[in-house]
N, C-alpha and C positions, 0 to 999 in steps of 0.2 A: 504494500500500500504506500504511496504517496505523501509525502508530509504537507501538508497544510503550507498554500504559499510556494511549493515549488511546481513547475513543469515539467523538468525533467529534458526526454529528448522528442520530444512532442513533434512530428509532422512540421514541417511548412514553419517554423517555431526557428528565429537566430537572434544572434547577437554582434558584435564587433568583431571581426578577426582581430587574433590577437596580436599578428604585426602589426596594427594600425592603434589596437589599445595600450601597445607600449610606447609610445611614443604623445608628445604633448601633440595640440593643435591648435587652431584660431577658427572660432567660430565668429563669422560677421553679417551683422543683417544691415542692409542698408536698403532705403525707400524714400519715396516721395509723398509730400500731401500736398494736392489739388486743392487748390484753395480759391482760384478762381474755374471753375469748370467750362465756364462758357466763355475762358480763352484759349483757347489746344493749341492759337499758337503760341502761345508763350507754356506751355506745362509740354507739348509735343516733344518740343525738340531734349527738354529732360528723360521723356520717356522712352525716346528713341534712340537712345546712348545706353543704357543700360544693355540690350540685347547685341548691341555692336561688340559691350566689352565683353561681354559671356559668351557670342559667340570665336573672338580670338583667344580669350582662357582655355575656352576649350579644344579649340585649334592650336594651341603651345600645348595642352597635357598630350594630345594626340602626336603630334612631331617629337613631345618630348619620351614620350613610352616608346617609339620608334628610335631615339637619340639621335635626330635629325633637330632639335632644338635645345639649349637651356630648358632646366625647369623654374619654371615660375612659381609652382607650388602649390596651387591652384590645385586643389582636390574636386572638386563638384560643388552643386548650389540649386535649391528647389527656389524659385518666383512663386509667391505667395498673392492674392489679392485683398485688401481690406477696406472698410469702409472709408476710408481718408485716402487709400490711394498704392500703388503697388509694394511691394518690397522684396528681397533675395536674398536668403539664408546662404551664405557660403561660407566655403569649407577650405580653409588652406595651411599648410606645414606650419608655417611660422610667420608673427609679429612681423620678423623681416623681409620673408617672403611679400607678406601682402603690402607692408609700407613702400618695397623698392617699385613694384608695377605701381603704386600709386603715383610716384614718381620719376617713372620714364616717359620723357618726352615721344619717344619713338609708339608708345603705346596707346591705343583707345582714350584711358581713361584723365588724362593731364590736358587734354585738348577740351574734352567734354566740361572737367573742372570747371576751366577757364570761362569757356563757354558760358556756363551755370551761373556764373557770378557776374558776372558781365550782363547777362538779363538779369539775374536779381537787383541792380544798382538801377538798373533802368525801367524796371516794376517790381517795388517791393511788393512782397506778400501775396503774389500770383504762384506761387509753386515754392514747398519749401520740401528741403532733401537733410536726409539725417543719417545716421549710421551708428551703431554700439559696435564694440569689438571685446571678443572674451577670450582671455588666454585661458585654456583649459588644459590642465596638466593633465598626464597619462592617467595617473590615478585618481582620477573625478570624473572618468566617464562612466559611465551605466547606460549602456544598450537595449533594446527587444522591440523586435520586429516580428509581427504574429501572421501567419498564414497569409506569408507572400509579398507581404507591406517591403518595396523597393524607395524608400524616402529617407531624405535626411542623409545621412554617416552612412549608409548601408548602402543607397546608390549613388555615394561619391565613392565610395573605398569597397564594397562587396559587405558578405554578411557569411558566416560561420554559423555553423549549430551551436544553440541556446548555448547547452552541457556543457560546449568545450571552453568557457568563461565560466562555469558558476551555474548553481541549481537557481538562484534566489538572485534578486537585485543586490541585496547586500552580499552576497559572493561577489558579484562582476564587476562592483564598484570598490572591492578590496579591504570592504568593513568587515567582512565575514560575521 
């Protein structure tokens, strides 16, 4: 019989590979709020820079798994929709990984910046853009993904059986 609170090695049922769970990461969400709606052009061109730089992120991991490019470090990233406006959970190596593409002129997102601010000075408060960033050490994460669920840490980095992390959340998060 089953302990109360565990799963075990359940069907369809993972958690974090555990190369990806040794290791710290950077979790970043960054989004906009629409604040004038019924100007797209001035919220458009914020929202149409997002999908520019997500799709060369993801065009650098791909050249980069081939080692036909630098890694950028750039693990994966789900776009979210919310009531104020979109946003993009992503996923990348390190602090410095993500601050250096913040700051290469050669890349998508230092032109978009620019851009950004530039019509913010010339219509305040028509679209405002925000971002958190969370360094999260190896041993602060706690995984599970149930019968198939591909989001998040699991389809930037893949996903392992439950068991081979831990019966319980407090196993896989290392509080036992």
């Amino acid at each position: 019989m089953r302990a109360l609170g565990t799963i075990g090695a359940l069907p369809g049922i993972g958690t974090l590979p555990r190369r990806h769970a040794r290791h710290d990461l950077v979790v970043f969400h960054i989004g906009m709020t629409i604040r004038a709606p019924w100007r797209p052009d001035l919220w458009g061109p914020v929202a149409a820079a997002m999908p520019r730089m997500l799709a060369e992120l993801h065009r650098n991991r791909a050249a980069a798994a081939r080692g036909e490019a630098e890694d950028l470090g750039f693990l994966g990233a789900d776009t979210l929709i919310g009531a104020k406006g979109p946003w993009v959970v992503q996923y990348w190596r390190s602090t410095e990984h993500l601050y250096t593409y913040a700051r290469m002129s050669s890349a998508e997102h230092l032109p978009a910046w620019k851009a950004f601010n530039k019509a913010a000075r010339t219509h305040p408060g028509a679209v405002g853009i925000w971002h958190e960033t969370y360094a999260v050490p190896a041993d602060g994460i706690e995984t599970f993904y149930g019968n198939g669920a591909r989001v998040g840490l699991a389809k930037a980095v893949g996903s392992a059986p439950l068991a081979s992390r831990g019966r319980t959340a407090a196993q896989r998060l290392g509080t036992r």
